[in-house]
N, C-alpha and C positions, 0 to 999 in steps of 0.2 A: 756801383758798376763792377760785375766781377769779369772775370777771364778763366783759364782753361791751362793751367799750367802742367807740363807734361813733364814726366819722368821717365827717364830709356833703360830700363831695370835691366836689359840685355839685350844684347845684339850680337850675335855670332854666328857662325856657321857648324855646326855640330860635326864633330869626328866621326861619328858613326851613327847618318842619317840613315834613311831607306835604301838610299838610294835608287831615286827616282828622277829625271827631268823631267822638276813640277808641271811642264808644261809643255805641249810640241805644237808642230806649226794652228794647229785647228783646234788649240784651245785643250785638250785633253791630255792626263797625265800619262805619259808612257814607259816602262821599263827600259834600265841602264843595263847593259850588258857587263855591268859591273857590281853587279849584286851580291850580298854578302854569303857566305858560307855559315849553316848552323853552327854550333857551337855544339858540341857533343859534349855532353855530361853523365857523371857513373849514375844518379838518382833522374829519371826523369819522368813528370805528371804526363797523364792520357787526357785527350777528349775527344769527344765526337761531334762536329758539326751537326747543327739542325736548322736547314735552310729555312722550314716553313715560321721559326723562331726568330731565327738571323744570330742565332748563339751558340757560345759552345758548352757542352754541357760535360764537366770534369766528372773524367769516373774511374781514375785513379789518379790521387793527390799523394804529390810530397814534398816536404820541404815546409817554409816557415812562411813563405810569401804567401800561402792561401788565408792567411790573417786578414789582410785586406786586399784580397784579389778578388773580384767574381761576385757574385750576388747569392745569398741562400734565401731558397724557396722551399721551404718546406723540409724534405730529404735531398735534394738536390743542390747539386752547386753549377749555378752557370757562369761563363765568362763572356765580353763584351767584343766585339770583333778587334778591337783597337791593344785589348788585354792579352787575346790570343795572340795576336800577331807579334805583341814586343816579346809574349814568352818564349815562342817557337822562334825569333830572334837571336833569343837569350840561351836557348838552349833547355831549355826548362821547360818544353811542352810537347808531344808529338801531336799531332792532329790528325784523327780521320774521318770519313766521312759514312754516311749511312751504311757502305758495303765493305766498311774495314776496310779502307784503301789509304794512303800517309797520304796527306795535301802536302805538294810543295809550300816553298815559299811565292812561289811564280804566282800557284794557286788562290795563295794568301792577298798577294797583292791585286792580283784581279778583282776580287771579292770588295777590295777598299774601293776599288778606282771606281767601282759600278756603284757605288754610294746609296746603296740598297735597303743597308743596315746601323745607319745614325750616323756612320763616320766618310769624312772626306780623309785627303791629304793631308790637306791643313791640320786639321783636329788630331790628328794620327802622333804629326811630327809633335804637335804644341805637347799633347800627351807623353810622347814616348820621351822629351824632353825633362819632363818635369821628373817620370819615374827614372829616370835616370842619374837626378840632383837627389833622390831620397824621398822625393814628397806621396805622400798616399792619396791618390787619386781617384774619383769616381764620378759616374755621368751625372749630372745637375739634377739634382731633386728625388733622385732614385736610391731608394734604401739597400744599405747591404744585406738586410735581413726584415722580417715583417716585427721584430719587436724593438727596432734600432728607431734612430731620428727624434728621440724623446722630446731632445731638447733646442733641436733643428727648427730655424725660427723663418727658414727659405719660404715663400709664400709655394711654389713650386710640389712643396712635401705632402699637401694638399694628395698627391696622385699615391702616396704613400698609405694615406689613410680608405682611398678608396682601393687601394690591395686587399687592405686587413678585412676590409668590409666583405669585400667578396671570397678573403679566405675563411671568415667566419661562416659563409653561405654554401663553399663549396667543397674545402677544405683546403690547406697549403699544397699540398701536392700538385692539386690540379689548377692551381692557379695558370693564366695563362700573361706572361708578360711579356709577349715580342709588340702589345702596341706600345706600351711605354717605350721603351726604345727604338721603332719604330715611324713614332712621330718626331724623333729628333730632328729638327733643322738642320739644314745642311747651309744654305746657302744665306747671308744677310749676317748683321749684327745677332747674336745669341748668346746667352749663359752656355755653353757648355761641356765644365766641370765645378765639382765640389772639388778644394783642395787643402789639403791639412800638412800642416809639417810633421816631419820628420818624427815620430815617436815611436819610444819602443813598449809604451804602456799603452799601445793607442787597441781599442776596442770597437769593433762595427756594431756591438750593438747598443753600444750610448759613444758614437763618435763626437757629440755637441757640434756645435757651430763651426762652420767650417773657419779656415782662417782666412780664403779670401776667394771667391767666385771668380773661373776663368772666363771670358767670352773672345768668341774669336769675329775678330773683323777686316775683311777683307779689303775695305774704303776705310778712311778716317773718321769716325762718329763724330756726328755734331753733337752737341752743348745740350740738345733736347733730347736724342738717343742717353746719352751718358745720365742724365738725370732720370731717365725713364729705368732704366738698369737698375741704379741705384733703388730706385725703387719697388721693383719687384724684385729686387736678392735684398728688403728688409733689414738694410744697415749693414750687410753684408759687403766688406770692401770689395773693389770692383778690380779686375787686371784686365786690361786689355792685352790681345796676345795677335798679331801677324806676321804670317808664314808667307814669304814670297822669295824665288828663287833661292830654295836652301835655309834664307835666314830666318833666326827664331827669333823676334824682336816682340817685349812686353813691355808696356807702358801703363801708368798710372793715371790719377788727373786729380790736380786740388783744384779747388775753387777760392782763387784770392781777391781780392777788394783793391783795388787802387785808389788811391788821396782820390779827393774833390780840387779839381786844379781852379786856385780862385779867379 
């Protein structure tokens, strides 16, 4: 007989959330009129929004965080809607859009809330959380490069290989990747992130195995979801992570045996 034992890896209210009230009368996330102010810094990266992508495509980079920020395709470097938004957060990214125009941050959050482009709320804060503690982060199963993932053992990586296939057909440049992130789930039990600790030796293009797959769940998974998981992240330990009113709560789950009671 086993059971479902749970561990509450964390539970807090983060200092410097979106702020956002996750939720208003009709179900939909609405802006706080207490929104943060950028960060102004003396070094700061460029991108330009490409809507028909849902990306931001960096075209001047500085600094050390482009090591594991963003996706490289080819000649190009893109960033992920959830990536832009904690930079230009952070201070670290201006953003514009097709006609050289800055996007707010207003801008920014609008763009999340329409859930257009792989990321809700949820996913946002569970992300912006984790880059916060140090962890290096990336969308489930999506390579930071076409010669990375070697030894990435995600059943998921699968869509990695069919990049390479068609960059070998088309060329890297013109590879087109907005459906990969495009079909990300938004709503339901899902993988998704890839997440790694902390290092300063860490490489996107032999990252290895992650250290432990995020999924965000909005309800408590049963016993047959969690095993299913487990099963397609390939041995890959599993986090459960839920976002509800502010709190960022991660949970684990062992599978224990109890005595035969005679």
């Amino acid at each position: 007989m086993e059971n479902e034992e749970s561990e509450i890896y964390c539970n807090e209210k983060l200092n410097w959330e979106v702020h956002l009230q996750d939720i208003s009368g009709d179900g939909q996330p609405v802006l706080s009129d207490k929104a943060p102010k950028v960060q102004f810094r003396k070094h700061v990266s460029k991108a330009r929004w490409d809507v028909e992508m849902g990306l931001a495509e960096v075209i001047d980079k500085k600094g050390n965080m482009w090591k594991t920020t963003g996706i490289m395709r080819g000649s190009k470097h893109y960033c992920s809607i959830e990536e832009t938004l904690f930079l230009v957060e952070f201070g670290a990214l201006l953003l514009i859009d097709a006609n050289e125009t800055i996007l707010s941050l207003k801008n920014i959050y609008e763009m999340i809330a329409e859930e257009k482009n792989g990321c809700c709320w949820e996913s946002y804060k569970a992300f912006k959380h984790l880059k916060s503690l140090g962890y290096i982060v990336r969308r489930h199963g999506i390579s930071w490069t076409l010669k990375s993932d070697k030894s990435c053992s995600i059943s998921k990586c699968s869509q990695g290989n069919g990049e390479r296939s068609e960059a070998s057909e088309k060329g890297e440049e013109y590879i087109s990747i907005n459906n990969l992130f495009g079909d990300m789930q938004i709503s339901g039990l899902r993988p998704a992130f890839d997440v790694y600790r902390p290092n300063s030796k860490f490489k996107v293009s032999d990252p290895g195995v992650p250290d432990f797959v995020l999924c965000l769940a909005r309800d408590p998974p049963s016993t047959v979801e969690i095993e299913d998981l487990r099963r397609r992240c390939n041995g890959v330990p599993v986090i459960i992570c839920n976002v509800e009113h502010g709190l960022v709560s991660f949970f684990s789950f062992t599978s224990i045996e109890l005595p035969v009671l005679p």
